[in-house]
TIMI-199258 format. One record per residue: x, y negated, z of N, C-alpha, C in turn; residue in one letter; chain. Coordinates in Angstrom, 2 decimals, decimal comma. Atoms other than C-alpha are relative to their C-alpha. Layout:
residues N
<<X Y Z> <X Y Z> <X Y Z> a A>;
...
***
This chain:
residues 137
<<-0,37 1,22 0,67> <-35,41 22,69 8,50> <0,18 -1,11 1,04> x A>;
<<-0,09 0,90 -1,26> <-33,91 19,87 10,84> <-0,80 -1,55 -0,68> x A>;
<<0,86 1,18 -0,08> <-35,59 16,92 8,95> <-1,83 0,55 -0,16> x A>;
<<1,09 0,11 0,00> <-38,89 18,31 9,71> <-0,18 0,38 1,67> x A>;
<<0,76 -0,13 -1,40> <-41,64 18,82 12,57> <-1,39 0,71 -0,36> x A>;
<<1,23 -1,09 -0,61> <-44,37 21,09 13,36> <-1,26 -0,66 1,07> x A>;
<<1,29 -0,31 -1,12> <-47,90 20,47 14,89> <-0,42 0,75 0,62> x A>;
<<0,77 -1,69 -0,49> <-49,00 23,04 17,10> <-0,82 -0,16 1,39> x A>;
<<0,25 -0,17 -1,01> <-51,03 23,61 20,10> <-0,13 1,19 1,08> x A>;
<<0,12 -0,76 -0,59> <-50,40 25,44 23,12> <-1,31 0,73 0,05> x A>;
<<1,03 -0,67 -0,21> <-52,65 28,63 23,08> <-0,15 0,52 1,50> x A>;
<<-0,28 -0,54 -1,23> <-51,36 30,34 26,05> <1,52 0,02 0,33> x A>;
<<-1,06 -0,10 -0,09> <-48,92 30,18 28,35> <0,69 0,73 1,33> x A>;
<<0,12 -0,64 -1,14> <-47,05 31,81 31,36> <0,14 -1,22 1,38> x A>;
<<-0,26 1,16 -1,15> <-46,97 30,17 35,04> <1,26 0,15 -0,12> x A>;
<<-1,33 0,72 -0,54> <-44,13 28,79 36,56> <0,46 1,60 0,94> x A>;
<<0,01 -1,11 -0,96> <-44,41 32,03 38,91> <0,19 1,28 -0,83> x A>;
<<-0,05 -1,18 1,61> <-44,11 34,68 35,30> <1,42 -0,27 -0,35> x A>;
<<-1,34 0,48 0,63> <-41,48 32,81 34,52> <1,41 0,21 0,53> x A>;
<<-1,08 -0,81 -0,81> <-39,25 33,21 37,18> <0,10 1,29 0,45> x A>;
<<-0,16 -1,76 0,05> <-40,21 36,90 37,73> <0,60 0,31 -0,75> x A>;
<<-1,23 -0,83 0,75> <-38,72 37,67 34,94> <0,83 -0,91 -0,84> x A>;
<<-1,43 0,49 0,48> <-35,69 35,99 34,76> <0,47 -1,09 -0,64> x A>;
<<-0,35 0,84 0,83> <-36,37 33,09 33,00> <-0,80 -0,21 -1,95> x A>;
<<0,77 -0,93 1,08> <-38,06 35,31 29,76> <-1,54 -0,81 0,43> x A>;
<<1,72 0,35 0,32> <-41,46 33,68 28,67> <-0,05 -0,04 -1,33> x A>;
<<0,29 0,28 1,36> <-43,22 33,70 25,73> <-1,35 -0,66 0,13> x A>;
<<1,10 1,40 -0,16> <-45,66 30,91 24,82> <-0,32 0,31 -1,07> x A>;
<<0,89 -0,39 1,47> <-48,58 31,50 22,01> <-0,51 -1,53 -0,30> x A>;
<<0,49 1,31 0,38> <-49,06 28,37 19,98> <-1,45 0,52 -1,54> x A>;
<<0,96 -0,13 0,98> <-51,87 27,77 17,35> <0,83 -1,58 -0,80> x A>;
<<-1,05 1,11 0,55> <-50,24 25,44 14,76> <-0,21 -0,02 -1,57> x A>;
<<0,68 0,70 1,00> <-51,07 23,35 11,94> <0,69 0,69 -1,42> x A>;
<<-0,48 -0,88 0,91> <-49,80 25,14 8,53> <1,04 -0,75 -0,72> x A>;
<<-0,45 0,83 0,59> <-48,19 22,26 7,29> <1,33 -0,66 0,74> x A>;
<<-1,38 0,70 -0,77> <-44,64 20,70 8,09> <0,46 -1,59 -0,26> x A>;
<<-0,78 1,94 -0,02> <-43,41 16,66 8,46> <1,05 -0,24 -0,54> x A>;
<<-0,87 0,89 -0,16> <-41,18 14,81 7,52> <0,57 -0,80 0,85> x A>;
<<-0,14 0,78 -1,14> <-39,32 13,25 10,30> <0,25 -1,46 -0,61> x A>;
<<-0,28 1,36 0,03> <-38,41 10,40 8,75> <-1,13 -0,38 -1,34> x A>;
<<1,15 -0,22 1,12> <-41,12 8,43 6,50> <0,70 -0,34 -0,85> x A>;
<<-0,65 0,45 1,11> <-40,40 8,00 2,92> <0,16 -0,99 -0,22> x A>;
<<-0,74 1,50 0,64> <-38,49 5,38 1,29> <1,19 -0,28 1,49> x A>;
<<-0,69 0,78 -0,90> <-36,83 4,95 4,91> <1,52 0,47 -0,26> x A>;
<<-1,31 -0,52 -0,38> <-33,13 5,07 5,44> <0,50 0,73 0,87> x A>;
<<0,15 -1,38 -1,24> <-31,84 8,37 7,02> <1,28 0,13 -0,65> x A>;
<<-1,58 -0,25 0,23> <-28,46 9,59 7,38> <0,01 0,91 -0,80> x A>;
<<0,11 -1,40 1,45> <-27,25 12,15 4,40> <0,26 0,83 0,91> x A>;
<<-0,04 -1,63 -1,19> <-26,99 15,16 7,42> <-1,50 0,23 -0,04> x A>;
<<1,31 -0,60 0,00> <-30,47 14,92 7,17> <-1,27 0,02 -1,29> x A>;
<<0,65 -0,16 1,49> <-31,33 14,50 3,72> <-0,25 1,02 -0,60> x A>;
<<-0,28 -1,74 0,72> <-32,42 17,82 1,68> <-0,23 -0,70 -1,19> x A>;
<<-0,51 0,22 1,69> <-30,79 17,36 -1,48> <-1,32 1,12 -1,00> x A>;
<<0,78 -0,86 1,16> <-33,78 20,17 -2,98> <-0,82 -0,05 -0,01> x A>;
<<1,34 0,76 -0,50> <-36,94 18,53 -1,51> <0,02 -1,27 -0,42> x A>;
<<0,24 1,35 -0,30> <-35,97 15,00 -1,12> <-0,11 -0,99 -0,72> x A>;
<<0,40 1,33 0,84> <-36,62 11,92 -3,17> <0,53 -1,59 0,81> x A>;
<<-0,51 1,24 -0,19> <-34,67 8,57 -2,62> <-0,34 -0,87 -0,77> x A>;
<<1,33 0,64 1,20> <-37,18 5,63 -3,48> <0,17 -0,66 1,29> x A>;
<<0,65 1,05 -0,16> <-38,09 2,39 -2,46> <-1,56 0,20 0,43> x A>;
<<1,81 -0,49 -0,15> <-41,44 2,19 -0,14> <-0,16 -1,73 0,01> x A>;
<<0,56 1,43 0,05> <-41,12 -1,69 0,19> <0,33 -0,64 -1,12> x A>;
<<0,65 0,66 1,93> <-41,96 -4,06 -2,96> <-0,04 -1,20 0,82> x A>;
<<0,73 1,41 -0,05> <-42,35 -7,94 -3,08> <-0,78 -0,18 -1,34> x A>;
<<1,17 0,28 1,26> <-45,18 -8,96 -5,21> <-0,47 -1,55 -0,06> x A>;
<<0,70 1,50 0,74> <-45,88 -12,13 -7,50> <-0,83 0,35 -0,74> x A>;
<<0,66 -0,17 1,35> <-48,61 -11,77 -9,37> <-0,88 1,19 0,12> x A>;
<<0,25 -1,05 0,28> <-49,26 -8,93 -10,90> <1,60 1,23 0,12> x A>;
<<-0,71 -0,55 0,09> <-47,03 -5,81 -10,56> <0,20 1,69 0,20> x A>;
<<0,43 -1,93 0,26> <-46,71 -1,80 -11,21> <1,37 0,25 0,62> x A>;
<<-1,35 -0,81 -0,37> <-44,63 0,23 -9,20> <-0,63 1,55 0,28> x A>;
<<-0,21 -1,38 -0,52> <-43,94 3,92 -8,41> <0,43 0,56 0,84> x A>;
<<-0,01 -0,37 -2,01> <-44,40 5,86 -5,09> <0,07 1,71 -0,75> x A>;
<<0,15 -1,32 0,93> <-43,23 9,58 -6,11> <-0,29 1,05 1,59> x A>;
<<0,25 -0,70 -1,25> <-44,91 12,15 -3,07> <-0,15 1,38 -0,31> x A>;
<<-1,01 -1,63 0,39> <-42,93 15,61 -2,63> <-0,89 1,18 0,43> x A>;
<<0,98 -1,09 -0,46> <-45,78 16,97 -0,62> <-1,56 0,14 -0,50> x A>;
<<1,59 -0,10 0,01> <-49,79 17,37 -0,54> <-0,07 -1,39 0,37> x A>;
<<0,96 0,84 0,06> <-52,15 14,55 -0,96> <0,64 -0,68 1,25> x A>;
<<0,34 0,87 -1,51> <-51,62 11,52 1,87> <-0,27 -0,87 -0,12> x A>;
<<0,98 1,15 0,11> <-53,40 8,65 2,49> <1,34 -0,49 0,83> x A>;
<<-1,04 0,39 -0,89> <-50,05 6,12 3,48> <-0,69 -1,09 0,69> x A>;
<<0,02 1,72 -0,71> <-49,99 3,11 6,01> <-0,11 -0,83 -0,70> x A>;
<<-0,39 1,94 0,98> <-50,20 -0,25 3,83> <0,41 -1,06 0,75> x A>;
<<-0,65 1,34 -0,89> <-48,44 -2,96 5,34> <0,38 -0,86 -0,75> x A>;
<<0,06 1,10 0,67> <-49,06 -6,17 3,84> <0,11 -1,66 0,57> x A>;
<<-0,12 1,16 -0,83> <-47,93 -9,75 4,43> <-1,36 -0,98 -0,31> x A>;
<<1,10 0,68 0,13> <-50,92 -11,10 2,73> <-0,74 0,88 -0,63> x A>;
<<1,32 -0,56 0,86> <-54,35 -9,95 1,14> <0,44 0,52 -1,42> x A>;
<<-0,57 -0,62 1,58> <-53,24 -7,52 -2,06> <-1,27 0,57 -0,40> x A>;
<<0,94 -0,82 0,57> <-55,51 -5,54 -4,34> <0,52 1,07 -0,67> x A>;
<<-1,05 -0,94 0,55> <-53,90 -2,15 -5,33> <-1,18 0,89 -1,01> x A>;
<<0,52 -0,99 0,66> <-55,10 0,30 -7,85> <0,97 1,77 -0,38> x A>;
<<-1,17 -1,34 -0,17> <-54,08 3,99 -7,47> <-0,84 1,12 -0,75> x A>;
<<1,06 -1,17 0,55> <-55,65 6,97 -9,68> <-1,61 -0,16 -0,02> x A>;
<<0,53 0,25 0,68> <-58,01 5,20 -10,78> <-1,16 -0,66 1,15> x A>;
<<1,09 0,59 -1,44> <-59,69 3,81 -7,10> <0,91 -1,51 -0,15> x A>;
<<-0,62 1,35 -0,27> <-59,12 -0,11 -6,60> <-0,42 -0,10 2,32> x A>;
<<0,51 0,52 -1,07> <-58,60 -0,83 -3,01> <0,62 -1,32 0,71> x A>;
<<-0,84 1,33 0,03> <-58,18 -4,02 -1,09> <0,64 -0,22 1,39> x A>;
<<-0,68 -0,12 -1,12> <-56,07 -4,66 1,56> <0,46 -0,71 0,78> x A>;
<<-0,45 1,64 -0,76> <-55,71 -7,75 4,20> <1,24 0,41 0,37> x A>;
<<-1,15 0,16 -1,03> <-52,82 -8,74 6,31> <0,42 0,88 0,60> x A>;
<<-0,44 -0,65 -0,90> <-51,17 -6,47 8,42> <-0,42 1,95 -0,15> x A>;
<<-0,53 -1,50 0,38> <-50,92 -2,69 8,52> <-1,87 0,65 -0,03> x A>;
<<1,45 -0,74 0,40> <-54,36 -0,36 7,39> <0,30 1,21 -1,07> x A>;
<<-0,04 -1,58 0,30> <-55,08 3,08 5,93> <-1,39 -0,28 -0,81> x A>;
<<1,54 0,06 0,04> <-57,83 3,20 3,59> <-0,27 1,60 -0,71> x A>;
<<-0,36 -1,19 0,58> <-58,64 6,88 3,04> <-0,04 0,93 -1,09> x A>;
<<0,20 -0,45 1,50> <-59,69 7,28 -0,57> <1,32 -0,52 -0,66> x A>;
<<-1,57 0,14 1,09> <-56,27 5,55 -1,60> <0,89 1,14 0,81> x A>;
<<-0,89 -1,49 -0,21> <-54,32 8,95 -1,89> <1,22 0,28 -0,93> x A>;
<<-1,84 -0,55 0,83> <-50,46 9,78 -3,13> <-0,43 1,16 0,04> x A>;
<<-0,08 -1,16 0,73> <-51,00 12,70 -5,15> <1,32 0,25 -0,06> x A>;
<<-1,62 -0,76 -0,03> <-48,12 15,25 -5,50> <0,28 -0,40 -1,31> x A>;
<<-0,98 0,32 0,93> <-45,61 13,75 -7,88> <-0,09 -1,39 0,02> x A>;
<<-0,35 1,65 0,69> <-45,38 10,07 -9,80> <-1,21 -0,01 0,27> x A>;
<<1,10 0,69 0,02> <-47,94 7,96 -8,53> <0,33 -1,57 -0,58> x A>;
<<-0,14 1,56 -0,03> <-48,27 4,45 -10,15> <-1,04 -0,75 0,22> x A>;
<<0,97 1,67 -0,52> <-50,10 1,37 -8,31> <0,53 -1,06 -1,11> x A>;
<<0,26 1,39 0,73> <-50,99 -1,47 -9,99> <-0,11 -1,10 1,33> x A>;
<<0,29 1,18 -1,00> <-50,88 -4,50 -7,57> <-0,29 -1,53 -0,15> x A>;
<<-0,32 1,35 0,24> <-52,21 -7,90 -7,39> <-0,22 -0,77 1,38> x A>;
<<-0,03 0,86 -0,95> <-51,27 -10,51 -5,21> <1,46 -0,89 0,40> x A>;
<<-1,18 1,16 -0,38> <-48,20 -12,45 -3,50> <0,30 0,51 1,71> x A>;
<<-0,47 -0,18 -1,74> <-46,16 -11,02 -0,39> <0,73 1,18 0,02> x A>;
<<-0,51 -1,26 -0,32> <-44,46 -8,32 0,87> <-1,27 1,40 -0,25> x A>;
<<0,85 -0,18 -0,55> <-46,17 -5,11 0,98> <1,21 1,76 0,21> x A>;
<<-0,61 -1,05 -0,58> <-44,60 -1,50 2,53> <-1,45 1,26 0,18> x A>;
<<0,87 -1,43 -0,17> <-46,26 2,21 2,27> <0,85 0,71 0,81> x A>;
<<-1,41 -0,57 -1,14> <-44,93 3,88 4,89> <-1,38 1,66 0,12> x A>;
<<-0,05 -1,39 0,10> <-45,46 8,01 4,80> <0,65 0,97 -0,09> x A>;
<<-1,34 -0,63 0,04> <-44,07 11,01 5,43> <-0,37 1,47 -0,80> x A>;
<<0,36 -1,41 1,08> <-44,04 14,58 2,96> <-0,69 0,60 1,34> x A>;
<<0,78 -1,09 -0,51> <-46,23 17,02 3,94> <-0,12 1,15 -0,56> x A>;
<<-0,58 -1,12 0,72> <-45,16 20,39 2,99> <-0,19 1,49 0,50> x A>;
<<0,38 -1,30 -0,24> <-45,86 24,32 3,14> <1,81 0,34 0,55> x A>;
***
């Protein structure tokens, strides 16, 4: 899949001296996370070459907020705890946790996008941006 990425860590590998013995031929043993990325995070703008029309979801991650206000964050993969990026002090409510959230960018890790329609409740006044990316088998 070209809009994704892989975690992995080198297990073993050959020298520089294996490598050119034979010819160029190496093989490298990784240990690697089970789960695949999203290269680009949701809601962002990405060219349609890299869109998957059978995964993907085209959605809004940034919101302005007066007040009070409910929106919907829909997440294609497993559970993630997103970035919050807020211009001022908000108070969000997500599956049934209230959390609160100053100025500037924070993670708090009990607020979690469950797989599918999530709706926040928000109160406050400002910008605010969830920035995350699928996480997928």
């Amino acid at each position: 899949m070209p809009d994704c990425y892989y975690l992995a860590e080198v297990e073993s590998a050959p020298t520089f001296e294996q490598v050119v013995k034979n010819a160029g031929n190496m093989e490298v043993e990784f240990i690697a996370y089970p789960f695949k990325y999203g290269i680009a995070l949701e809601g962002s703008d990405q060219p349609w070459d890299l869109f998957n029309f059978n995964i993907g979801c085209m959605q809004e991650s940034k919101f302005n907020i007066t007040g009070n206000r409910t929106i919907e964050i829909y997440n294609v993969g497993r559970d993630v705890c997103p970035v919050v990026s807020c211009t001022s002090s908000m108070t969000m409510k997500l599956n049934g946790y209230t959390a609160n959230f100053n100025s500037g960018e924070s993670t708090d890790w009990r607020f979690k996008l469950k797989t599918g329609a999530n709706t926040i409740t928000i109160n406050g006044t400002g910008d605010v941006e969830f920035k995350f990316r699928k996480e997928l088998l």
